[in-house]
MARROFI-470008 format. One record per residue (C-alpha): residue in one letter; residue number from 1; z, y, x. Coordinates in Angstrom, 2 decimals, m for minus. Example, Ala and Ser with C-alpha at 12.3 -4.5 7.8 and 13.67 -1.06 7.14 Angstrom:
<lobas>
{type = A | seq = 1 | pz = 7.80 | py = m4.50 | px = 12.30}
{type = S | seq = 2 | pz = 7.14 | py = m1.06 | px = 13.67}
</lobas>
This chain:
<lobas>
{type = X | seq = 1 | pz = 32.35 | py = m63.42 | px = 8.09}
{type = X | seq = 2 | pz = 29.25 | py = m62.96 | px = 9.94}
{type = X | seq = 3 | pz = 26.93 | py = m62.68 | px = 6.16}
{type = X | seq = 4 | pz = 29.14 | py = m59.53 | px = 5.26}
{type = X | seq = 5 | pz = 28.56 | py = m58.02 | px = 8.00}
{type = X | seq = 6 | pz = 24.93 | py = m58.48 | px = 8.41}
{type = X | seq = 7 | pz = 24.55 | py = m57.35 | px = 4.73}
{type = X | seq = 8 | pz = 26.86 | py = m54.20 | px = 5.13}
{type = X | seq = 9 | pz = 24.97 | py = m53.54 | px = 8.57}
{type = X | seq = 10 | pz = 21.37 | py = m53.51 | px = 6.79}
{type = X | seq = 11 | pz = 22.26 | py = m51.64 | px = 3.83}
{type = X | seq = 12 | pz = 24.27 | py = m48.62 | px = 6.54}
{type = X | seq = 13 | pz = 20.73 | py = m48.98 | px = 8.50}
{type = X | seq = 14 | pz = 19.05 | py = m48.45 | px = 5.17}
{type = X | seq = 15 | pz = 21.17 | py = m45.50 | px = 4.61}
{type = X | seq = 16 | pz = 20.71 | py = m44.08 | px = 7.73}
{type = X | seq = 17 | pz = 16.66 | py = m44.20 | px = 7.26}
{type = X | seq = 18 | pz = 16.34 | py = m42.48 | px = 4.51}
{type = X | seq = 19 | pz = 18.53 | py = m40.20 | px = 5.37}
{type = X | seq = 20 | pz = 21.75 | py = m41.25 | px = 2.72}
{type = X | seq = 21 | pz = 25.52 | py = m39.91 | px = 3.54}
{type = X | seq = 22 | pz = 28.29 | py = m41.95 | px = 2.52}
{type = X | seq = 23 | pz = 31.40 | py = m40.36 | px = 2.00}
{type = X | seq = 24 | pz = 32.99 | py = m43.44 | px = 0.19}
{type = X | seq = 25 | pz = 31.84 | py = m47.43 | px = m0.32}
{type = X | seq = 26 | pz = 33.22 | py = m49.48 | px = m3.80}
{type = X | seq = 27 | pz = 32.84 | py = m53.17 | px = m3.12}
{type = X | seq = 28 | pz = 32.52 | py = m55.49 | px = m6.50}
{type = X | seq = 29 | pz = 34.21 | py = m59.02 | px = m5.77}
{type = X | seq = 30 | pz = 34.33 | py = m61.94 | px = m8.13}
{type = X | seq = 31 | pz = 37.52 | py = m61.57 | px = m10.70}
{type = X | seq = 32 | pz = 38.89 | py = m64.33 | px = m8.80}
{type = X | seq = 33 | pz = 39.20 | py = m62.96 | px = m5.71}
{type = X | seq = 34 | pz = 42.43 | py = m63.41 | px = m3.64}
{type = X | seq = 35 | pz = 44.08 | py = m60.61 | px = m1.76}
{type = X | seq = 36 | pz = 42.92 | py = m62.31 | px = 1.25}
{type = X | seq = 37 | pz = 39.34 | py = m61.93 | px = 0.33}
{type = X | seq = 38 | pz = 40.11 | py = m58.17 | px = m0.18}
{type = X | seq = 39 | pz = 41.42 | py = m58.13 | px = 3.20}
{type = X | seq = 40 | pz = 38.71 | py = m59.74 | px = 4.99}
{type = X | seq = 41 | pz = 36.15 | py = m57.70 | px = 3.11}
{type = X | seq = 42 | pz = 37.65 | py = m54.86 | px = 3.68}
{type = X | seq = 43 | pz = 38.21 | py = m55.36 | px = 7.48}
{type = X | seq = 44 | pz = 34.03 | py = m55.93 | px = 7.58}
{type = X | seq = 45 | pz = 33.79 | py = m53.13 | px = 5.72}
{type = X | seq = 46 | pz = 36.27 | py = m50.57 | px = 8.18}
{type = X | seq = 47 | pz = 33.99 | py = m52.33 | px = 11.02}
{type = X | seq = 48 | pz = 31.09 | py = m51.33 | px = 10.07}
{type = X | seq = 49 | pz = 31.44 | py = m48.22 | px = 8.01}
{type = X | seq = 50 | pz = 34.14 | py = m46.29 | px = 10.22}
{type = X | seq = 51 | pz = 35.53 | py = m43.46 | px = 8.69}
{type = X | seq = 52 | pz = 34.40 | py = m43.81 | px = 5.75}
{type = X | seq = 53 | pz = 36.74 | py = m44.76 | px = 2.44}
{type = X | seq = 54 | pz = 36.64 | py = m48.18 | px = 1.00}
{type = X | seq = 55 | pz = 37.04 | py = m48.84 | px = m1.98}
{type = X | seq = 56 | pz = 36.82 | py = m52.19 | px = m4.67}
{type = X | seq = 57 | pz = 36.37 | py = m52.73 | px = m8.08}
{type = X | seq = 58 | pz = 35.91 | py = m56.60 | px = m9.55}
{type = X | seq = 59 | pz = 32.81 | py = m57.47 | px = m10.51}
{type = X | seq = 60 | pz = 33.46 | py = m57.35 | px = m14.49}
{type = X | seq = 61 | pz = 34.62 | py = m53.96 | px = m14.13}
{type = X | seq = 62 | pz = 31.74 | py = m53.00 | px = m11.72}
{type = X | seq = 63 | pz = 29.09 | py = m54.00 | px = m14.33}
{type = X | seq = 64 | pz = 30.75 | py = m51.95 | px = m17.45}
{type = X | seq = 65 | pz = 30.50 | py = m48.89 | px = m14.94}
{type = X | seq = 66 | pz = 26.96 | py = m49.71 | px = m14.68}
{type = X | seq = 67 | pz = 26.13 | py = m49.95 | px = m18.15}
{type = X | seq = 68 | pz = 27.87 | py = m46.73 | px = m19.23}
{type = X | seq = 69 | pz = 25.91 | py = m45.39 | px = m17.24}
{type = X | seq = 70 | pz = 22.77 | py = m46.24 | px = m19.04}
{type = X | seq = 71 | pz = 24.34 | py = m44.74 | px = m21.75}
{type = X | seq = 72 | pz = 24.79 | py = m41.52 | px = m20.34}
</lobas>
């Protein structure tokens, strides 16, 4: 638990430096991800960014969004 929320706490601190407001967060897991797995990365997730919506998306589906928006 502790690597999520070390990584979601650096890239908030990131955020906060230069000067990014999130209003929303969409987390990619694998395609095999459990319901559990969206429960514990969610609860890391409420931790650290309170108040703000979370959101998740599998990672297949997160990399077509990506790439249609090359296209764009």
């Amino acid at each position: 638990m502790h690597v999520y929320l070390i990584l979601m706490t650096h890239i908030m601190y990131a955020a906060k430096v230069a000067k990014i407001e999130f209003d929303n967060v969409r987390l990619s897991v694998p395609i095999s991800a459990q319901p559990i797995h969206f429960a514990f990365m969610g609860a890391c997730a409420r931790y650290v960014w309170h108040g703000i919506d979370v959101d998740f998306t599998t990672e297949p589906e997160a990399a077509f969004s990506y790439l249609s928006t090359l296209t764009e």
